[in-house]
DSSP file (Angstrom, degrees, kcal/mol; ACC not computed):
  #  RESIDUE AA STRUCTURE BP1 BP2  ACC     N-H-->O    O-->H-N    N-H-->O    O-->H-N    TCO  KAPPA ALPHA  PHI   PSI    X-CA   Y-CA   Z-CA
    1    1 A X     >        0   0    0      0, 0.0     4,-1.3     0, 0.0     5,-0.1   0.000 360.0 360.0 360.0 -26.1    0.0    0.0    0.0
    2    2 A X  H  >  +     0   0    0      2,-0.2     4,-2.4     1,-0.2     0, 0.0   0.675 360.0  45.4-111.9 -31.8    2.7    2.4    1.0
    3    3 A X  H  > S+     0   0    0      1,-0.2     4,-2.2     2,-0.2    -1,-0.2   0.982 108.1  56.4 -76.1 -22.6    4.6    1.9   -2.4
    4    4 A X  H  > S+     0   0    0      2,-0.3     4,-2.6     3,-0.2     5,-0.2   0.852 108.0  45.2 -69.0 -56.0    1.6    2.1   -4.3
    5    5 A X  H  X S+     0   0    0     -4,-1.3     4,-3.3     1,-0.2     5,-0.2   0.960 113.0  56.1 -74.8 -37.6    0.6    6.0   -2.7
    6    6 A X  H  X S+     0   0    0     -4,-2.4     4,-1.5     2,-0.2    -2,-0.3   0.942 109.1  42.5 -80.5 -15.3    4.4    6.8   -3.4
    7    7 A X  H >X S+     0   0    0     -4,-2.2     4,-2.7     1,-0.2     3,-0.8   0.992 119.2  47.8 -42.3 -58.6    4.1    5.8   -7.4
    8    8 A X  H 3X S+     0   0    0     -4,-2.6     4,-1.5     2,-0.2     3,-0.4   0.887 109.2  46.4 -56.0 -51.0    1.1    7.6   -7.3
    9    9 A X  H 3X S+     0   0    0     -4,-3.3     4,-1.6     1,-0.3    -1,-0.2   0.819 116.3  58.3 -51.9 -32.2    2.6   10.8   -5.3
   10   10 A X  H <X S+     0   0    0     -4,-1.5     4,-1.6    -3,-0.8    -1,-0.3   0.807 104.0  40.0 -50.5 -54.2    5.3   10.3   -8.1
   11   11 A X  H  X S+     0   0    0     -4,-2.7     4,-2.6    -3,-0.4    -2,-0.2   0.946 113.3  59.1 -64.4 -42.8    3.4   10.6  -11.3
   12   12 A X  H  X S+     0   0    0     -4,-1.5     4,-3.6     2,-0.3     5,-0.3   0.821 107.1  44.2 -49.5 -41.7    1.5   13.3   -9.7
   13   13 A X  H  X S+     0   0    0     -4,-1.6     4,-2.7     1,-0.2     5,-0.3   0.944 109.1  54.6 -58.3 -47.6    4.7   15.4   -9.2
   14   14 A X  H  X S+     0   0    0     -4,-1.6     4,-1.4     2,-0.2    -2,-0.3   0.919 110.2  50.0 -58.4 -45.4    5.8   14.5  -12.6
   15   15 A X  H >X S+     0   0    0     -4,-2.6     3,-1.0     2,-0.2     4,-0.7   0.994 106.2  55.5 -38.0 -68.5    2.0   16.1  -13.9
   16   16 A X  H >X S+     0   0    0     -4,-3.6     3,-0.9     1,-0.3     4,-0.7   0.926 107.5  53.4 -71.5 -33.7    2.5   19.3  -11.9
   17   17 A X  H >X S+     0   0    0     -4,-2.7     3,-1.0    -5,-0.3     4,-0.7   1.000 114.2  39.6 -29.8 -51.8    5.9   19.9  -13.8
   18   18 A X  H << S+     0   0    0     -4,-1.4     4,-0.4    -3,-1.0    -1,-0.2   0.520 113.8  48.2-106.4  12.7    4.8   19.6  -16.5
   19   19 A X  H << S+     0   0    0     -3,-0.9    -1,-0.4    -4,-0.7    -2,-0.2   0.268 112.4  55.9-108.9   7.7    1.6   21.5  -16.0
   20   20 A X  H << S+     0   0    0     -3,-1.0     4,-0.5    -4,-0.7    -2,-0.2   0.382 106.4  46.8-107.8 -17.1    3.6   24.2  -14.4
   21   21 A X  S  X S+     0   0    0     -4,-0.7     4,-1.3     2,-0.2    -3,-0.2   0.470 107.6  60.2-114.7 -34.5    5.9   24.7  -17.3
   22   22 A X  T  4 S+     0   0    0     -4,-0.4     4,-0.3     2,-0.1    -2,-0.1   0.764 111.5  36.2 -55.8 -25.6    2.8   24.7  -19.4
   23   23 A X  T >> S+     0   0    0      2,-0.2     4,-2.3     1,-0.2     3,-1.8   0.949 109.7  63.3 -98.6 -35.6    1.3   27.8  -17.7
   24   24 A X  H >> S+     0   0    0     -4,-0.5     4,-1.9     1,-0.3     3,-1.0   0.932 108.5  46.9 -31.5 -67.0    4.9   29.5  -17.1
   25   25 A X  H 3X S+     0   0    0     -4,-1.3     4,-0.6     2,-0.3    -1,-0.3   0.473 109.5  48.6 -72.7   6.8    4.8   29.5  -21.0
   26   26 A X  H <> S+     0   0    0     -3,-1.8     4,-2.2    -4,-0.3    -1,-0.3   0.636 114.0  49.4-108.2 -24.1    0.9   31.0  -21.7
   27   27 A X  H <X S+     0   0    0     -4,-2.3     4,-1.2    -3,-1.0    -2,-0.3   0.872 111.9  43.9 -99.2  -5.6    1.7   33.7  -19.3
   28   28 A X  H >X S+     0   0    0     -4,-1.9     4,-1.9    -5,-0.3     3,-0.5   0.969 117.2  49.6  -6.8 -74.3    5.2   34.3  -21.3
   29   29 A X  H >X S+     0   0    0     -4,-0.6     4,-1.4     1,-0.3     3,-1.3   0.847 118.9  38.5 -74.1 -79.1    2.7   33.9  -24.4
   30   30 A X  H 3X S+     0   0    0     -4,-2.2     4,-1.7     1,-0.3    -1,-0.3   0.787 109.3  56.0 -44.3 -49.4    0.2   36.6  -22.7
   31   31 A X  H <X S+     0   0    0     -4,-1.2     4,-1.3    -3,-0.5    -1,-0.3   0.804 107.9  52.1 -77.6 -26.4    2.7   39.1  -21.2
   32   32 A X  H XX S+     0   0    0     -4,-1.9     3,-4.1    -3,-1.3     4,-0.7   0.767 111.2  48.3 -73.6 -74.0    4.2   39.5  -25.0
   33   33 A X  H 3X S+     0   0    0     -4,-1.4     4,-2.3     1,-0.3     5,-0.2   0.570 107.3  53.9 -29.7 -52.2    0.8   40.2  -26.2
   34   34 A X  H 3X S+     0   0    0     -4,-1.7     4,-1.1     1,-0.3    -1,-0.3   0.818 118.4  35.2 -52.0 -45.9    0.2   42.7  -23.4
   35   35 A X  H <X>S+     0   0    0     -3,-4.1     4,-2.5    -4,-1.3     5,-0.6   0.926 117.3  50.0 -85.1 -38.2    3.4   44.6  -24.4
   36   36 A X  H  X5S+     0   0    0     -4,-0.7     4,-3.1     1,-0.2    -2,-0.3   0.962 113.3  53.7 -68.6 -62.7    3.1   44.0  -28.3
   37   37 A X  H  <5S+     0   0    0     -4,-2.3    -1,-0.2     2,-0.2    -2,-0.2   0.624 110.9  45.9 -18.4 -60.0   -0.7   45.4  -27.5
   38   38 A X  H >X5S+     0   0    0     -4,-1.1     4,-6.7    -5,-0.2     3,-0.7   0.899 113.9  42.3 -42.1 -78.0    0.5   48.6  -25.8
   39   39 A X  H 3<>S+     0   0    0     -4,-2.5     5,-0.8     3,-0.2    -2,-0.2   0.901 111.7  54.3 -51.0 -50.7    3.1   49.7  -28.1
   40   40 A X  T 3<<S+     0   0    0     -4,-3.1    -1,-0.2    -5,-0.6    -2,-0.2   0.875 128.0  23.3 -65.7 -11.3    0.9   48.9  -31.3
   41   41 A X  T <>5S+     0   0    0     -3,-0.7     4,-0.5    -5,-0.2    -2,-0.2   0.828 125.0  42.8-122.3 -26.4   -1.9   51.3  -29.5
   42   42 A X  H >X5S+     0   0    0     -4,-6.7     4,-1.9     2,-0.1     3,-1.4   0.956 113.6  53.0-103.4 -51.8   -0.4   53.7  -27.0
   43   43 A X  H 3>5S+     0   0    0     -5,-0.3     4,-2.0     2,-0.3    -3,-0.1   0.827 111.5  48.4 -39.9 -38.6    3.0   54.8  -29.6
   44   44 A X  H 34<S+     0   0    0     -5,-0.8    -1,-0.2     1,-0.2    -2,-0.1   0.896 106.9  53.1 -73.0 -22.4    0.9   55.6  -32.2
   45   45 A X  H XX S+     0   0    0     -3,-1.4     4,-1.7    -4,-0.5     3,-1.0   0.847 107.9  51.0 -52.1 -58.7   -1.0   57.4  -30.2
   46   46 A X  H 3< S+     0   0    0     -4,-1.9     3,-0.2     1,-0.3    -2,-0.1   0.947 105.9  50.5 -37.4 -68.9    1.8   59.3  -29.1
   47   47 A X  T 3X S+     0   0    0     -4,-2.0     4,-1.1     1,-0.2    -1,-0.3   0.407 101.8  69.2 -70.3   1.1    3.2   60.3  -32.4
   48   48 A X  H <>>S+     0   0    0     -3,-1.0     4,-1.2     1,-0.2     5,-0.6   0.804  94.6  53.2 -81.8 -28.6   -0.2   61.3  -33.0
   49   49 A X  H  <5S+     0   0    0     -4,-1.7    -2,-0.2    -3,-0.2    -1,-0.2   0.419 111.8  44.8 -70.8   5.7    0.2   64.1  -30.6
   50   50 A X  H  >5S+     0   0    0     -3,-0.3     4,-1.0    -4,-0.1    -1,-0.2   0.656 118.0  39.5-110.0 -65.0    3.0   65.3  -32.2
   51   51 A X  H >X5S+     0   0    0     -4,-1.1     3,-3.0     1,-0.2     4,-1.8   0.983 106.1  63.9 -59.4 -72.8    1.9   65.1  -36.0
   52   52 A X  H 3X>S+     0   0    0     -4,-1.2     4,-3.2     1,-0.3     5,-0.6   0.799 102.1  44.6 -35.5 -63.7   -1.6   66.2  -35.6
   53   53 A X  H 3><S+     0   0    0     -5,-0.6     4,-0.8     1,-0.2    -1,-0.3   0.929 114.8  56.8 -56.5 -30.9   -0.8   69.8  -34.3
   54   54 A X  H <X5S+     0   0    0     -3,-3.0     4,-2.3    -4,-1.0    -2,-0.2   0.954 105.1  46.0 -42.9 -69.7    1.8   69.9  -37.2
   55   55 A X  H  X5S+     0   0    0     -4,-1.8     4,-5.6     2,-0.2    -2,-0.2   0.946 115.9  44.8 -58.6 -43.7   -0.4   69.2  -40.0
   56   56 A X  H >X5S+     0   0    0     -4,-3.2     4,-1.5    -5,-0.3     3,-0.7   0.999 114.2  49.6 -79.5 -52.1   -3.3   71.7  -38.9
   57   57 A X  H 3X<S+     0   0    0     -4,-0.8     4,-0.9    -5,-0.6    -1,-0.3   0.912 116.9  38.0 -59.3 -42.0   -0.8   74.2  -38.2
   58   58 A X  H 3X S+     0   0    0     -4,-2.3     4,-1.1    -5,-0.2    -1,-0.3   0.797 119.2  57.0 -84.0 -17.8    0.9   73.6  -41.9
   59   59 A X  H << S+     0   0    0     -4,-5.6    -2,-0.2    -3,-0.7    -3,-0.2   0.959 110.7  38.5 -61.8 -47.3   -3.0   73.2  -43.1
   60   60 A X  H  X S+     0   0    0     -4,-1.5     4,-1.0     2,-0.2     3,-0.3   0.517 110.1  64.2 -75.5  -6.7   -4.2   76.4  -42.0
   61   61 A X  H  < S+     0   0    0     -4,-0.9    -1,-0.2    -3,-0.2    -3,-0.1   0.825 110.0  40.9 -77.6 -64.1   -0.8   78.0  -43.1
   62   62 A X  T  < S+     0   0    0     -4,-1.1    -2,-0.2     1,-0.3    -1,-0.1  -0.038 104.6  63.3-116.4  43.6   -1.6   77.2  -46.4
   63   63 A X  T >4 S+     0   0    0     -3,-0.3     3,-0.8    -4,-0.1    -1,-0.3   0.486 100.5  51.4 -84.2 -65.4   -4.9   78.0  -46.4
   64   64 A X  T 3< S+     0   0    0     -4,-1.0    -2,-0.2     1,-0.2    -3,-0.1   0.091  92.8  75.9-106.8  46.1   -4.4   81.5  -45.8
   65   65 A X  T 3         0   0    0      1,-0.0    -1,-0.2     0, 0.0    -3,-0.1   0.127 360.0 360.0-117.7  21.7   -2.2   82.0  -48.3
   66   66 A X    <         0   0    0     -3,-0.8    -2,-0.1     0, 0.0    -4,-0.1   0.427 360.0 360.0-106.5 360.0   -4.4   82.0  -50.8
């Protein structure tokens, strides 16, 4: 009986490895999205505050110079 609960305790350990090494790598997997996600939405964003005032100022420029 007593070797029988330690196989079992054994395969179990051996599971949670390897179910522990599966979720290490999905939150890897998640945390790039999360950065990739960021950058693709708050940098353009950024540079938009920078262009935007650019353009109207060189739209209205040449606007009234005609």
């Amino acid at each position: 009986m007593d070797q029988e609960i330690q196989k079992k305790l054994a395969e179990q350990e051996i599971k949670l490895d390897t179910i522990y090494r599966s979720v290490e790598k999905t939150r890897k997997y998640f945390l790039v999205i999360i950065w990739v996600t960021i950058l693709g939405l708050v940098l353009p964003l950024i540079a938009l505050a920078f262009v935007i005032p650019s353009f109207l100022s060189n739209y209205t420029n040449a606007l009234n110079g005609f």
